[in-house]
N, C-alpha and C positions, 0 to 999 in steps of 0.2 A: 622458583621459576614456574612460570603459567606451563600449564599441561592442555592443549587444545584438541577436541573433536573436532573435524572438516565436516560437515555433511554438503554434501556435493552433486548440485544436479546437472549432471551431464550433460544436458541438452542444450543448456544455458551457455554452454562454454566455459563453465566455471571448473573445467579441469586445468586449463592452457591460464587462467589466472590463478589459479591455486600454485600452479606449477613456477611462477614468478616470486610468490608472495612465500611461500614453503621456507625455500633454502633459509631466506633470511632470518624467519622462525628459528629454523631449527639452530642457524648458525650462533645465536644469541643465546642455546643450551635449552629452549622450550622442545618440550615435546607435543610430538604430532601424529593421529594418527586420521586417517580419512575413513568414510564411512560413502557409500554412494545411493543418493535417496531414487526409490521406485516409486514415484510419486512422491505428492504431495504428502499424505498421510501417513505415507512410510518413512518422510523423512522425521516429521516432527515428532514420532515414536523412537526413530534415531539419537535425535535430540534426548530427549525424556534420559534414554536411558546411559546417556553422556553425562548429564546435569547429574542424575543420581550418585556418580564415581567420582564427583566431586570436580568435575573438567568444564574449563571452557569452551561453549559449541559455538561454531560459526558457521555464518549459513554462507554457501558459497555459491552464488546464481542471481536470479531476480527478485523481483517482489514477491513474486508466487512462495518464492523456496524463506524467501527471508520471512513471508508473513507465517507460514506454516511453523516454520521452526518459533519465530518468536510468539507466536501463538502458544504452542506447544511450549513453551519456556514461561509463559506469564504467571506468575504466582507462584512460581518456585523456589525463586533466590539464585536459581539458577546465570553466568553470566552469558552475554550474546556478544558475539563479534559478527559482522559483518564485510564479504567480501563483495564486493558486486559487480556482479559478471551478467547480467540479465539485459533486458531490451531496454524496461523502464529506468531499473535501478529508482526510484522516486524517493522510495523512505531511507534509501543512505544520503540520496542529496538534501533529502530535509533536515538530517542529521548532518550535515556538510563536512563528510568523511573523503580525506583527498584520494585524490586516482595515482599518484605515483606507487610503486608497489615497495618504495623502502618507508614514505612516511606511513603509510598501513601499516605495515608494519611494525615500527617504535610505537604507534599508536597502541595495537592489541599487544605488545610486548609490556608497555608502561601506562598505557590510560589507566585512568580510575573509574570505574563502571558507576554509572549514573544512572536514576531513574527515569524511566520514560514510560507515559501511559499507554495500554492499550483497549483495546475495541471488542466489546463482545456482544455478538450476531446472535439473535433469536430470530427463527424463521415461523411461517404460516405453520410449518408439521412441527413446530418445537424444537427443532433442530438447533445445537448452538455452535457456536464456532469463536475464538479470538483471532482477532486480528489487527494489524499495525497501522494501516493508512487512513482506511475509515472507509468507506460505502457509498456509493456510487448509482444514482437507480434514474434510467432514461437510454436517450440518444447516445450518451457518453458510453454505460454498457455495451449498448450495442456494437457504436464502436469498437468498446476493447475487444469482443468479441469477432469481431471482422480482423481485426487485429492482428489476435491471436493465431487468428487460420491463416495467414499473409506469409506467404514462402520466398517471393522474392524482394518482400520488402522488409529494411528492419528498421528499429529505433523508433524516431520522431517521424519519419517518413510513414511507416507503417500503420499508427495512429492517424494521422491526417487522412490518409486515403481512408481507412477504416471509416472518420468521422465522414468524409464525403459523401459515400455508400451509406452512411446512417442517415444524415440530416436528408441526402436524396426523396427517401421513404416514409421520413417521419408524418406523423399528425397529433398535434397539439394531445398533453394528457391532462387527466383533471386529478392533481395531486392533493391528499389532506395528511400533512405534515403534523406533528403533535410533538411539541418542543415543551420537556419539562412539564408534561399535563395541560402547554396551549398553546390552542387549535390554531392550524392556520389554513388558507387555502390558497394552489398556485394551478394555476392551468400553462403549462409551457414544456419545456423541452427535459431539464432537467431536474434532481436532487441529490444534493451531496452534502453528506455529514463527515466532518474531515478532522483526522486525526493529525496526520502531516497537511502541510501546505501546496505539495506535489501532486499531480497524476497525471496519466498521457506523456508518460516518458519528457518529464519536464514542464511540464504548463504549470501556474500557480493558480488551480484553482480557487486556493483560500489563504492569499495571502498573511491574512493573519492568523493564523492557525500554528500553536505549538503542541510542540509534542510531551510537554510536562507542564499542561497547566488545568489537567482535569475538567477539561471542558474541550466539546468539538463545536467546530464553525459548519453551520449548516449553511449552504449556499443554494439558492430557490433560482432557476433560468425561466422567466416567463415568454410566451409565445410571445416570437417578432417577426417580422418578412425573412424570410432566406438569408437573403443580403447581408441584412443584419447582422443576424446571427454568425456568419460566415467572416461577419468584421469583428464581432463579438469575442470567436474561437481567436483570431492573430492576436487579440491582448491578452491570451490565455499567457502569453511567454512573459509578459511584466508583471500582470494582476493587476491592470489598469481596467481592467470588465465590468471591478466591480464598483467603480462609480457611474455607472448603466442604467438607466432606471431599471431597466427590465429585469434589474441582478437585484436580488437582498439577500441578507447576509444576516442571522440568525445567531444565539450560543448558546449554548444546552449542556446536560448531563447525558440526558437520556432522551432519544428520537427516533420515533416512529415512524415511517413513510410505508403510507397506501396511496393506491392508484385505481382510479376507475376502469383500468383494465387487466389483464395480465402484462406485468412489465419485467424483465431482469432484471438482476441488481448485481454488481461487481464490488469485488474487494481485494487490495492487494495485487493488482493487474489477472486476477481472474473472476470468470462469468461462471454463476453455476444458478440459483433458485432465483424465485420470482418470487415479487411482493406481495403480500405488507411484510416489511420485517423492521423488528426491534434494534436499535445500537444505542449501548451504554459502556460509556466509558470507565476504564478501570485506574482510578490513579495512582501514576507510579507503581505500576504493577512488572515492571520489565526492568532488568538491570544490563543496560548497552553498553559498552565503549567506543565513547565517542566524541 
């Protein structure tokens, strides 16, 4: 019987769904013990040293906490479960893991852990980073960024207004993209190298984008009137955007995005350094249930 570490970010709410999903664990004779991450980087060290005792860790919260920890898992053999209790939740609906809390459960009780690739971030200071969704560098950042500070808004609701407040202020960037050693140039709104098909707590930004096929979908948003773009974001929910002219749609290994200015860049439903930075994908580097 599976022996499970919780790593658990509080904030998220992922104790009041840990708390649903638990009993049924343990009822089936798994063991469980919880762990509760102080950040991000304390959780994925939580992580680490779960994978070493031989346990499966599951990350119990949003993107934030699931990218950490499956960052922090990549390349280890280590397995991941997934609870998701977070705003976006993106990369468990990309993995299209149900919300009841008994099929989660026979799920991480009896799935077979399968490979899924992830994402690793080099930054302008050399800095590196894994991560699961993929990377995000424009209006959309900003968004998640707006987002993320949003106290009375949650979910998809919280996104949108985020995006309001972004595209409000925006002005066109002048992007040089480098897919696979070529060059490309976009002057517009956004760039996203995607590892899942998901972000913005539900939009498909890159419809065709899997998560085990060692390759990400770069999606290029070129400058259009407001409007537009405004009509642009409503077909974020189908992935109808990207027959747009103003959309193309890229696939690579390895992708580089710089910006003729200082720009954020987001991952895993969080904002932290500005560009240019590095994303190459790791294939089949994460062992899920899912």
């Amino acid at each position: 019987m599976r022996q499970f570490t919780a790593v658990v970010n509080p904030t998220a709410g992922g104790a009041a769904i840990l708390h649903r999903v638990a009993p049924l664990l343990r009822a089936a004779g798994a063991g469980l013990e919880t762990e509760a991450g102080r950040g991000l980087a304390h959780a994925g060290e939580l992580a680490r040293r779960a994978g070493e005792r031989g346990r499966v860790v599951l990350a119990v919260g949003g993107d934030g906490i699931a990218g950490a920890v499956g960052g922090a898992l990549s390349g280890t053999g280590t397995v991941l479960g997934l609870v998701p209790a977070g705003r976006g939740n993106d990369f468990a609906r990309a993995l299209g893991l149900p919300a009841a809390p008994a099929e989660l459960a026979r799920l991480l009780l009896d799935g077979v852990p399968r490979p899924v690739d992830t994402v690793e971030l080099v930054s302008a200071a050399h800095d590196r980073a894994v991560v699961l969704g993929g990377v995000y560098a424009g209006v959309d950042a900003l968004a998640n960024r707006y987002a993320n500070r949003a106290r009375l808004l949650r979910g998809t609701a919280s996104y949108y207004a985020g995006a309001l407040r972004a595209v409000a202020g925006w002005r066109p960037a002048g992007y040089r993209v480098t897919v696979d050693g070529e060059e490309h140039l976009c002057r517009g709104y956004t760039v996203v190298a995607a590892n899942s098909g998901y972000y913005g707590s539900g939009r498909r930004i890159a419809p065709g984008a899997r998560v085990d096929d060692g390759l990400l979908d770069v999606v290029l948003i070129r400058h259009a009137p407001r409007r537009l773009f405004f009509a642009l974001m409503r077909e974020l929910d189908a992935g109808t955007h990207v027959h747009r002219p103003e959309v193309r749609v890229l696939r690579g290994r390895e992708i580089r995005i710089e910006a003729d200015r200082p720009l954020p860049y987001g991952a895993d439903g969080e904002v932290g350094a500005a560009l240019p930075v590095t994303a190459k994908v790791l294939p089949g580097a994460l062992r899920v249930l899912y």
